[in-house]
Structure formats: C-alpha cells, structure tokens
mmCIF file as gemmi writes it, N, C-alpha and C atoms, coordinates in Angstrom:
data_model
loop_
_atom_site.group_PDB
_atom_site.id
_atom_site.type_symbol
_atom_site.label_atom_id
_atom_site.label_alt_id
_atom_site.label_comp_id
_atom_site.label_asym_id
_atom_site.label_entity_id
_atom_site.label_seq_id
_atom_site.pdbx_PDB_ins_code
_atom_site.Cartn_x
_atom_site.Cartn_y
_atom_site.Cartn_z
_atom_site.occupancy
_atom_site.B_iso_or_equiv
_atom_site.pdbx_formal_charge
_atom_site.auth_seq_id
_atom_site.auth_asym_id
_atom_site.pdbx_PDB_model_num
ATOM 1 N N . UNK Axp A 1 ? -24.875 -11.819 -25.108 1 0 ? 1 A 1
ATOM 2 C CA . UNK Axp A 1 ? -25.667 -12.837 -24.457 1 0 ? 1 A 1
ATOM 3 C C . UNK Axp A 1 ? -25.915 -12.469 -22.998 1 0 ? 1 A 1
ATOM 4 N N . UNK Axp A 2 ? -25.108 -11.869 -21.99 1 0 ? 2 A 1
ATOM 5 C CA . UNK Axp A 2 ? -24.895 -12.029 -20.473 1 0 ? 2 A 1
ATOM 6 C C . UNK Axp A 2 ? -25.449 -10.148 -20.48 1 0 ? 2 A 1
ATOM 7 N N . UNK Axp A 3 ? -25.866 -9.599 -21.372 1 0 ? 3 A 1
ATOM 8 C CA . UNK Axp A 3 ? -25.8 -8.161 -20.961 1 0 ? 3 A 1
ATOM 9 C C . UNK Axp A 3 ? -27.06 -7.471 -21.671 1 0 ? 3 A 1
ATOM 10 N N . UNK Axp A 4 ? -27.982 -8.409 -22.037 1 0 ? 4 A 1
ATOM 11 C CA . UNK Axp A 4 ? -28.821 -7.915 -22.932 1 0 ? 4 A 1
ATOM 12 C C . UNK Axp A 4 ? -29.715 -7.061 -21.694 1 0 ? 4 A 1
ATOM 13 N N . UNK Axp A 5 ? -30.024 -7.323 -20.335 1 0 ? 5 A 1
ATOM 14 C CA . UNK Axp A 5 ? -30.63 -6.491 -19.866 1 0 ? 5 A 1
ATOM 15 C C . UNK Axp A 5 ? -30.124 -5.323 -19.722 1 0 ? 5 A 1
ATOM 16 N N . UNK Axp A 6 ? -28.996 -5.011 -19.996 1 0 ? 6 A 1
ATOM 17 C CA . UNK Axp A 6 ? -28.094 -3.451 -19.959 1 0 ? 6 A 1
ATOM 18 C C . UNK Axp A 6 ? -29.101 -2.644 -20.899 1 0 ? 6 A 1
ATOM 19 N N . UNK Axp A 7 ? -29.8 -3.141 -21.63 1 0 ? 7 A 1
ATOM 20 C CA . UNK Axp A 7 ? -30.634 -2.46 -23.52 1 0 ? 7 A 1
ATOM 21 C C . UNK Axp A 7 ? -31.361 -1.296 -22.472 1 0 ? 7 A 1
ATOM 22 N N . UNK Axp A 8 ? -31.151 -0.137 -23.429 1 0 ? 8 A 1
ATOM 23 C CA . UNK Axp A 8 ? -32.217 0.445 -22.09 1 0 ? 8 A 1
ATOM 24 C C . UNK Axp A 8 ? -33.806 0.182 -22.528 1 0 ? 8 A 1
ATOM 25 N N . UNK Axp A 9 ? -34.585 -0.298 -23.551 1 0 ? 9 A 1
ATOM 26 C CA . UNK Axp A 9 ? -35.128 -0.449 -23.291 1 0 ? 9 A 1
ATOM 27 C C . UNK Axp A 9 ? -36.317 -1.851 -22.191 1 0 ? 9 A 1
ATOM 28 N N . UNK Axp A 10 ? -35.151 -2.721 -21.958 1 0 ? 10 A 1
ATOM 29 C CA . UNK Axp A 10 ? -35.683 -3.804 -21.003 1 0 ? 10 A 1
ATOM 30 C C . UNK Axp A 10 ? -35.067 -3.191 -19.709 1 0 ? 10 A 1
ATOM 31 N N . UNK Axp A 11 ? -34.147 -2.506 -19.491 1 0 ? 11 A 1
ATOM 32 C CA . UNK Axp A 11 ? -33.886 -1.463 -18.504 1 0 ? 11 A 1
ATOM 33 C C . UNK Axp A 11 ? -35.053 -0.764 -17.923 1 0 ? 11 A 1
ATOM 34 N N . UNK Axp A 12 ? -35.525 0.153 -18.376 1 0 ? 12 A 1
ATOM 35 C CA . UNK Axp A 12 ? -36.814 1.193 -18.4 1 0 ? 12 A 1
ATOM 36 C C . UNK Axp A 12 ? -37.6 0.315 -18.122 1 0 ? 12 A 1
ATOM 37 N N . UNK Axp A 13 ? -38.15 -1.175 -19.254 1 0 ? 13 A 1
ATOM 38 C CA . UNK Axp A 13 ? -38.974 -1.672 -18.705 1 0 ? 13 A 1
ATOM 39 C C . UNK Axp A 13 ? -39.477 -2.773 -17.553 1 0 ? 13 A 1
ATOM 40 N N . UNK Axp A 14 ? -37.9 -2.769 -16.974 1 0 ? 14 A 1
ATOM 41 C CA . UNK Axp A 14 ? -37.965 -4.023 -15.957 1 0 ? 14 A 1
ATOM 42 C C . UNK Axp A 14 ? -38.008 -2.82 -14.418 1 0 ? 14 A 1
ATOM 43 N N . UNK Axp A 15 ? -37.945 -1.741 -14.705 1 0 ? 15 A 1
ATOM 44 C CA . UNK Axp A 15 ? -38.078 -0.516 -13.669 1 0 ? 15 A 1
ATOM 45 C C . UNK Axp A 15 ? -39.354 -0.35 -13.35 1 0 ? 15 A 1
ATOM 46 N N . UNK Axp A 16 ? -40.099 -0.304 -14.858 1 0 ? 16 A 1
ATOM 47 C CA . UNK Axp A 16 ? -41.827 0.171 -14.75 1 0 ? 16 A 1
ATOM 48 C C . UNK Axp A 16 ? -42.202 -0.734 -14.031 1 0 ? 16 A 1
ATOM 49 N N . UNK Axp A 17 ? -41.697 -1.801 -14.934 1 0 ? 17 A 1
ATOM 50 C CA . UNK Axp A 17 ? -42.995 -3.214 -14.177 1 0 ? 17 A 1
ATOM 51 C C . UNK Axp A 17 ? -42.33 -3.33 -12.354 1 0 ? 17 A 1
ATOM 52 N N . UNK Axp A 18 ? -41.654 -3.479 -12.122 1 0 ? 18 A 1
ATOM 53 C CA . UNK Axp A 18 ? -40.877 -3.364 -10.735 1 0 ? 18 A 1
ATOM 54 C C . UNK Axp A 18 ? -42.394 -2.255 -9.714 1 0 ? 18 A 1
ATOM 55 N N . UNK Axp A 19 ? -42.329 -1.008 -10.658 1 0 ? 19 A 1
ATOM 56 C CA . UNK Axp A 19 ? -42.54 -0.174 -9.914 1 0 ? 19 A 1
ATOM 57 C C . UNK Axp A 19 ? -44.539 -0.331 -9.699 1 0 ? 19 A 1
ATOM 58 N N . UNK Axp A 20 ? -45.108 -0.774 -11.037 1 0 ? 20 A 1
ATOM 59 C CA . UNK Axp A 20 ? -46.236 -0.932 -10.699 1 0 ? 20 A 1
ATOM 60 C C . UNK Axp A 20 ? -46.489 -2.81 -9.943 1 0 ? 20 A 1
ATOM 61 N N . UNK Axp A 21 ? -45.764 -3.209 -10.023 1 0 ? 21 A 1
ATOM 62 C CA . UNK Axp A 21 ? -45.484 -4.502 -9.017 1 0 ? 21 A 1
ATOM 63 C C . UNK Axp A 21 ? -45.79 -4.005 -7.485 1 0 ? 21 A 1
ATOM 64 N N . UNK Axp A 22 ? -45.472 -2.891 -7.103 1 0 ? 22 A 1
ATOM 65 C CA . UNK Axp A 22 ? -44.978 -2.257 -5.65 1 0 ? 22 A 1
ATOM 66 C C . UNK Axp A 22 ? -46.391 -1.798 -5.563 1 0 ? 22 A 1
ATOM 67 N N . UNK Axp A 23 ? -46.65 -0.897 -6.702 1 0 ? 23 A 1
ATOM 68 C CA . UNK Axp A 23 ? -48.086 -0.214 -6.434 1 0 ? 23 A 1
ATOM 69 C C . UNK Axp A 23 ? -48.89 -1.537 -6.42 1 0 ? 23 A 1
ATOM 70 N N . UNK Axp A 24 ? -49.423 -2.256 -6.959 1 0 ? 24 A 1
ATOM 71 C CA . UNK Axp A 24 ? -50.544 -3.091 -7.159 1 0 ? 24 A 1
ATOM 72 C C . UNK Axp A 24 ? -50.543 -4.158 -5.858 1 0 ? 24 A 1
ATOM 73 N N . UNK Axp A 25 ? -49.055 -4.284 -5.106 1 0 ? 25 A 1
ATOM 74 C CA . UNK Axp A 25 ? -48.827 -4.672 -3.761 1 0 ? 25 A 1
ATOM 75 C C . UNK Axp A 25 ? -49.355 -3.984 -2.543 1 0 ? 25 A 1
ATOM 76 N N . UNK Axp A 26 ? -49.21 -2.553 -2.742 1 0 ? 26 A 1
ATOM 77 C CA . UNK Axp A 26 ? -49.626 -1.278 -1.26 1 0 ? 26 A 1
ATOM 78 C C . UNK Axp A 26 ? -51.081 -1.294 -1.739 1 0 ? 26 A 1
ATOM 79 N N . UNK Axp A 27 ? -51.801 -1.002 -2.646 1 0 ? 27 A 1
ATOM 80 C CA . UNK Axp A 27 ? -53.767 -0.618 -2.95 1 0 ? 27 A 1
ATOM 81 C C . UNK Axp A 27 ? -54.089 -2.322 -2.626 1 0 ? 27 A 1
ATOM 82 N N . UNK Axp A 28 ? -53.053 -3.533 -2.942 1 0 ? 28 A 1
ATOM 83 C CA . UNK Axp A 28 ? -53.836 -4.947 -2.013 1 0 ? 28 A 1
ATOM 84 C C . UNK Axp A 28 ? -53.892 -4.81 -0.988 1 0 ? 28 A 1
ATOM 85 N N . UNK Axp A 29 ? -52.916 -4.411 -0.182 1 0 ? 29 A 1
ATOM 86 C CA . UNK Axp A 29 ? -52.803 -4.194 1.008 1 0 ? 29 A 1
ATOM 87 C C . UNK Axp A 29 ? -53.366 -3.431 1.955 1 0 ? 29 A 1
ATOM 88 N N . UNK Axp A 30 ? -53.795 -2.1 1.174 1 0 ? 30 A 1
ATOM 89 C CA . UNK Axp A 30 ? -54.69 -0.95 1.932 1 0 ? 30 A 1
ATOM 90 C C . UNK Axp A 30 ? -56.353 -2.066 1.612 1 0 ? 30 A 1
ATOM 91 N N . UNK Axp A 31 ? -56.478 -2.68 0.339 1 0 ? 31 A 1
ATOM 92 C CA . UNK Axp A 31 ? -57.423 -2.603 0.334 1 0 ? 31 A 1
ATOM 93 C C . UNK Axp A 31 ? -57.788 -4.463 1.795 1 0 ? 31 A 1
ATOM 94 N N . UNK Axp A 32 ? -57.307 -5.354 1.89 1 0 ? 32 A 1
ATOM 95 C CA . UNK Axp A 32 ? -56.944 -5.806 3.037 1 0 ? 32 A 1
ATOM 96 C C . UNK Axp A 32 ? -57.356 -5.266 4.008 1 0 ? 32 A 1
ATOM 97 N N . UNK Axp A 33 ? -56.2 -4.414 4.615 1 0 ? 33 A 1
ATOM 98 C CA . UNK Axp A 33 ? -56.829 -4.082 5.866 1 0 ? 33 A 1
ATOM 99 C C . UNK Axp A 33 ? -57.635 -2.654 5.731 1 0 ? 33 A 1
ATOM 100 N N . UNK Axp A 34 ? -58.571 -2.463 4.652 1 0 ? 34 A 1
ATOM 101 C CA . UNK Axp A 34 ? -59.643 -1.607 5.288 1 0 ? 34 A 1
ATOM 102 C C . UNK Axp A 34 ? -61.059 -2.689 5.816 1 0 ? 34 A 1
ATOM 103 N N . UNK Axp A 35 ? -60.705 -3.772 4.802 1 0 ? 35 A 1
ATOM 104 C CA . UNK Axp A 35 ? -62.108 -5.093 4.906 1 0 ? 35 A 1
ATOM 105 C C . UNK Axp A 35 ? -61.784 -5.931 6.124 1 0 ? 35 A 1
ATOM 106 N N . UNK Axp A 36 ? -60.809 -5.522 6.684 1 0 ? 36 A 1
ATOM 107 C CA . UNK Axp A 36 ? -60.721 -6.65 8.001 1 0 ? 36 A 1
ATOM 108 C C . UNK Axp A 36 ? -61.107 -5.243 9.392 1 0 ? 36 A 1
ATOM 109 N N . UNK Axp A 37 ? -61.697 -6.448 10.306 1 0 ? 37 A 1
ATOM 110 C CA . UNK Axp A 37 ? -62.806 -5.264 11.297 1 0 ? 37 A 1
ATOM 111 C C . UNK Axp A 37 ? -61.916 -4.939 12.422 1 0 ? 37 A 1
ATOM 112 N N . UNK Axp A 38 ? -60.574 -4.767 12.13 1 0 ? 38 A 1
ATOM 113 C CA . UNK Axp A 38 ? -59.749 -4.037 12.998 1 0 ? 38 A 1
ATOM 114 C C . UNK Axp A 38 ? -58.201 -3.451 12.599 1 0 ? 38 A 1
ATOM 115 N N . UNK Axp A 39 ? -57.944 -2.793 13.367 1 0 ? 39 A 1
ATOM 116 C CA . UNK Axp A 39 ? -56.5 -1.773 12.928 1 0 ? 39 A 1
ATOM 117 C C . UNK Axp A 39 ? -55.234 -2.623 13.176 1 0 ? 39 A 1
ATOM 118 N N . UNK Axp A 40 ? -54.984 -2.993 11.122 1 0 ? 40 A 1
ATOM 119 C CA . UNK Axp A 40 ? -53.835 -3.522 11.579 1 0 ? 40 A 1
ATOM 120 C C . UNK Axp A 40 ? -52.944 -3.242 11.997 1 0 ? 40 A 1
ATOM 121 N N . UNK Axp A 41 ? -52.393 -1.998 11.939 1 0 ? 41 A 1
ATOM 122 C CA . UNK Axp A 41 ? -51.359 -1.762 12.475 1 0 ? 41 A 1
ATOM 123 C C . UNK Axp A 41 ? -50.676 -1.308 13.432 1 0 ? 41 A 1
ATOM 124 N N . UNK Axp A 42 ? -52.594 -1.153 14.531 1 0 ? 42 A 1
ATOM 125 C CA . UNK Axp A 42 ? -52.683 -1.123 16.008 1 0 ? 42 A 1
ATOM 126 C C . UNK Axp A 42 ? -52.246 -2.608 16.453 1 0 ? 42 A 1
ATOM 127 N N . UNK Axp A 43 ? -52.838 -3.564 15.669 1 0 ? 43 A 1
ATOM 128 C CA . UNK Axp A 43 ? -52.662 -4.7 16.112 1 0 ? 43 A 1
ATOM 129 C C . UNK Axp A 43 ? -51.194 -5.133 16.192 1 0 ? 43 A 1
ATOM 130 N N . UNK Axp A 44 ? -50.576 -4.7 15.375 1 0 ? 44 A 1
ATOM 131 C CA . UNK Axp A 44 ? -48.986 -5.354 14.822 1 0 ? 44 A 1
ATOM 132 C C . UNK Axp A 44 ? -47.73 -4.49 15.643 1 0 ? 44 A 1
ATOM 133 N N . UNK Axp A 45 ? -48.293 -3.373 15.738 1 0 ? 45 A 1
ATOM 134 C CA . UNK Axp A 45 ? -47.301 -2.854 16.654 1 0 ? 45 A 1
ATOM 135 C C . UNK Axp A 45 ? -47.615 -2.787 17.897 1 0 ? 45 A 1
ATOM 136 N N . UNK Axp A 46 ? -48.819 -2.066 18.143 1 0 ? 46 A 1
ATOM 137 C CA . UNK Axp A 46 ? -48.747 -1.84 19.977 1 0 ? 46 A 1
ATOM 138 C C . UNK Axp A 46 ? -49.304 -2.983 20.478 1 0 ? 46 A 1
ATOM 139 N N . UNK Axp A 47 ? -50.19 -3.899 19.92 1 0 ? 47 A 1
ATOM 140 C CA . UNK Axp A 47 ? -50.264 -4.789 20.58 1 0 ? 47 A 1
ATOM 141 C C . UNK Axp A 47 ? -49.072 -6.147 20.663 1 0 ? 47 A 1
ATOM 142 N N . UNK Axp A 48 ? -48.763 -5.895 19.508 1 0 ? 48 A 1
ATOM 143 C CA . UNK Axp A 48 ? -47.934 -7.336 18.79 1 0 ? 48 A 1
ATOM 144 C C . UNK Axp A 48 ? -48.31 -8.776 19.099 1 0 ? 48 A 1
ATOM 145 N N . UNK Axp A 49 ? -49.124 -8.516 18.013 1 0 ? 49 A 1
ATOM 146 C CA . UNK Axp A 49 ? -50.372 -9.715 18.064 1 0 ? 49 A 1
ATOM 147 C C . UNK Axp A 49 ? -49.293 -10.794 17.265 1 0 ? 49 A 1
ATOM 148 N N . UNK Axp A 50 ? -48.658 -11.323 17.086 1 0 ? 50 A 1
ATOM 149 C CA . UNK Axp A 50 ? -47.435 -12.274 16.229 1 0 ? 50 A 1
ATOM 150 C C . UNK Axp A 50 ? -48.683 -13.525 15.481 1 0 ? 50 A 1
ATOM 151 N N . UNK Axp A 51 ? -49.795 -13.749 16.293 1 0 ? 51 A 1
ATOM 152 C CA . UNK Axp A 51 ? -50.346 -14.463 15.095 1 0 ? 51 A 1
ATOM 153 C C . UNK Axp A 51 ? -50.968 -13.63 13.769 1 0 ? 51 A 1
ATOM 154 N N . UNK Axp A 52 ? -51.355 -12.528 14.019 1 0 ? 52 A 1
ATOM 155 C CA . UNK Axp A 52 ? -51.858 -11.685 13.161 1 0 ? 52 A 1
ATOM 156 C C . UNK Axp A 52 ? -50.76 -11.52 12.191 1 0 ? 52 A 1
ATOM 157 N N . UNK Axp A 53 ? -49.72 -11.289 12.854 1 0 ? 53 A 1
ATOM 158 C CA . UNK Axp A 53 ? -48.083 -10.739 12.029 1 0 ? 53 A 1
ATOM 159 C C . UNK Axp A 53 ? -48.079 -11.821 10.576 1 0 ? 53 A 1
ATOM 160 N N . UNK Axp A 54 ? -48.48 -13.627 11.076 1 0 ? 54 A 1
ATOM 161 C CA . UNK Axp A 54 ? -47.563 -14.291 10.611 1 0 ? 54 A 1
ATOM 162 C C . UNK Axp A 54 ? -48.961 -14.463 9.459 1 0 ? 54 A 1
ATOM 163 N N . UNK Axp A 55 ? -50.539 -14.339 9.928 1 0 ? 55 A 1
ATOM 164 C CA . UNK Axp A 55 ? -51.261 -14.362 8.93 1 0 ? 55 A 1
ATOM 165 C C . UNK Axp A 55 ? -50.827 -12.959 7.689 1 0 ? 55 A 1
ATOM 166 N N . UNK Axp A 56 ? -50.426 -11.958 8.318 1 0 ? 56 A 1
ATOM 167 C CA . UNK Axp A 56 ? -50.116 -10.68 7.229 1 0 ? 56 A 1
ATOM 168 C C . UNK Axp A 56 ? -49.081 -11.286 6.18 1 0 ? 56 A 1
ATOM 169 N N . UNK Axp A 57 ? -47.81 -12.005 7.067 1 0 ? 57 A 1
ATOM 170 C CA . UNK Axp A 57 ? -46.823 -12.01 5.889 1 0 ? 57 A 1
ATOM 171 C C . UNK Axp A 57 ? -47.139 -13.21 5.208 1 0 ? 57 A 1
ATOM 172 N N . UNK Axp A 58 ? -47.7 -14.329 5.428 1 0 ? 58 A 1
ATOM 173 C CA . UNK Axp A 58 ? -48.407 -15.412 4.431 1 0 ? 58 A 1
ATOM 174 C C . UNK Axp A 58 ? -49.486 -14.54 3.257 1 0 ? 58 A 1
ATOM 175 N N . UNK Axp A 59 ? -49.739 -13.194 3.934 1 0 ? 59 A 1
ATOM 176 C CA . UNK Axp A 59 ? -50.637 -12.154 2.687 1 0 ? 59 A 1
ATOM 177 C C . UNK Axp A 59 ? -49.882 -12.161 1.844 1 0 ? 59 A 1
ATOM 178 N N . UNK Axp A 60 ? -49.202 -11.412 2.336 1 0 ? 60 A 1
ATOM 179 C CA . UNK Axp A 60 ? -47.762 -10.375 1.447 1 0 ? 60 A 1
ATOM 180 C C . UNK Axp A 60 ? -47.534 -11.342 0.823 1 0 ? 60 A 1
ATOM 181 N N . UNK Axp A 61 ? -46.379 -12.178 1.023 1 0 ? 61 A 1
ATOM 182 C CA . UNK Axp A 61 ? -45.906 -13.556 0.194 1 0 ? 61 A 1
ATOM 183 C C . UNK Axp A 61 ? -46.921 -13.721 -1.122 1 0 ? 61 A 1
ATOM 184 N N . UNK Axp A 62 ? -48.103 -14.093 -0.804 1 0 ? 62 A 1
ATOM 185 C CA . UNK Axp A 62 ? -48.83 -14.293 -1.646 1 0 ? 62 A 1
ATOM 186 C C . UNK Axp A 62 ? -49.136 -13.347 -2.755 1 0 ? 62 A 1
ATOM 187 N N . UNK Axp A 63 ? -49.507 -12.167 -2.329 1 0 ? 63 A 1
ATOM 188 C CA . UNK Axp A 63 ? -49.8 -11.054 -3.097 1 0 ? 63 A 1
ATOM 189 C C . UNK Axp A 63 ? -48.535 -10.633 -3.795 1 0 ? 63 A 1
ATOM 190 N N . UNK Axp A 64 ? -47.124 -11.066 -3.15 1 0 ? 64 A 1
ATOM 191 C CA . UNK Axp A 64 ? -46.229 -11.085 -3.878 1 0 ? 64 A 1
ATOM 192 C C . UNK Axp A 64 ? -45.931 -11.516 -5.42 1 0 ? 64 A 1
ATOM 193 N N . UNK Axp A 65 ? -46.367 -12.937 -4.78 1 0 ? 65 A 1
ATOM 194 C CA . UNK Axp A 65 ? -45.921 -14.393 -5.968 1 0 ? 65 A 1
ATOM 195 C C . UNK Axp A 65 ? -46.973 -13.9 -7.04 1 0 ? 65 A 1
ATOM 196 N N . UNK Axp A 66 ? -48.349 -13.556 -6.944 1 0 ? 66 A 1
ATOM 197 C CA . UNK Axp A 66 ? -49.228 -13.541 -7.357 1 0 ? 66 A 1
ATOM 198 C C . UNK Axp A 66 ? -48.92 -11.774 -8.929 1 0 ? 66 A 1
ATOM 199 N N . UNK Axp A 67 ? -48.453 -10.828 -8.048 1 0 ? 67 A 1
ATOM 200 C CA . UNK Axp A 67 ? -47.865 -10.07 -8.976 1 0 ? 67 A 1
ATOM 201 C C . UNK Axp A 67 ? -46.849 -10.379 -9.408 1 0 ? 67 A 1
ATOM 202 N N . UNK Axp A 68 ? -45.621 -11.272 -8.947 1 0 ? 68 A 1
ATOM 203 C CA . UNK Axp A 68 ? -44.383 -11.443 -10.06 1 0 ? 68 A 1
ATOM 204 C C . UNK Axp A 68 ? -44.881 -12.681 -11.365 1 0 ? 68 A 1
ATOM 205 N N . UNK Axp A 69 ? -45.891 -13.613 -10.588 1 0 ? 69 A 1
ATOM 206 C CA . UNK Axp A 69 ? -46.264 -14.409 -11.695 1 0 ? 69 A 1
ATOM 207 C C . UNK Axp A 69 ? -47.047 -13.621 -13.03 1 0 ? 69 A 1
ATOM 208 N N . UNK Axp A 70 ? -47.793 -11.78 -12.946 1 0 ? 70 A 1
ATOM 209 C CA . UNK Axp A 70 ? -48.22 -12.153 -13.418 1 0 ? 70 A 1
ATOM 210 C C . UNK Axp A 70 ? -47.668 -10.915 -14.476 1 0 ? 70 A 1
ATOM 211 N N . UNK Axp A 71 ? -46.723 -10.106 -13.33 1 0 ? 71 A 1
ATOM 212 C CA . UNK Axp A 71 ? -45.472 -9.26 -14.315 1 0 ? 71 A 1
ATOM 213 C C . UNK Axp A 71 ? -44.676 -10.203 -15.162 1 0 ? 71 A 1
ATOM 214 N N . UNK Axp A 72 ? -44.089 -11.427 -14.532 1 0 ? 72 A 1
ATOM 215 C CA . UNK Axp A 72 ? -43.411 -12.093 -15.536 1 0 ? 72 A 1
ATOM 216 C C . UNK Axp A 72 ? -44.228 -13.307 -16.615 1 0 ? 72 A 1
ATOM 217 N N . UNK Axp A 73 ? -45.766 -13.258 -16.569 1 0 ? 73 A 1
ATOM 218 C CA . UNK Axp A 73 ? -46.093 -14.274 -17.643 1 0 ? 73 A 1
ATOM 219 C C . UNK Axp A 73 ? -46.566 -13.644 -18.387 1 0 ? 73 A 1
C-alpha cells in the first residue's frame, strides 16, 4: 500500500513527467520573455526592478500550477 511508488515503472514515470514538466516550464518562459519589449533579465538583475520580479514569479507560479494540473489530470 505505502510503497507502490517504489514500482519502477511509476518510478521512471513520475521522473519523465517531472522532467518534461521542467521543459514545458523553461520554452513558457523563453517564450514570455522574448514577447515582452524588454530584457528580462537586464531588468531583474542589474536593474532590480522588484515590481517586474513579483509580476515574473505570479508567471512562474502559474505556469507552474498550470503544468502540474495538467501532468497530474
């Protein structure tokens, strides 16, 4: 009952999905900030724009929830 994810095959497959979870997170993200009309990551570091920061991680979050909802439904 407590060990069925040990199986390797929900093993292997809770790795894959993990791993294209990550990918389908970085190509949202590149694809993000190529459509927004400035460098985010001029903005986030050398400038440290913190409102920009807090609109990025309300992204992320989202683009998060949005791939675990749709790895796990």
């Amino acid at each position: 009952m407590g060990l069925e994810w040990l199986k390797p095959g929900a093993f292997i497959g809770s790795i894959v999905f993990a791993l294209i979870g990550v990918l389908v997170f970085w190509l949202s993200f590149i694809v993000i900030d190529k459509i927004t009309p400035y460098n985010l990551w001029q903005e986030l570091v050398e400038k440290q724009n913190k409102a920009l920061a807090m609109v990025v991680a309300a992204m992320c979050l989202g683009i998060s929830i949005i791939v675990a909802a749709a790895i796990h439904g």
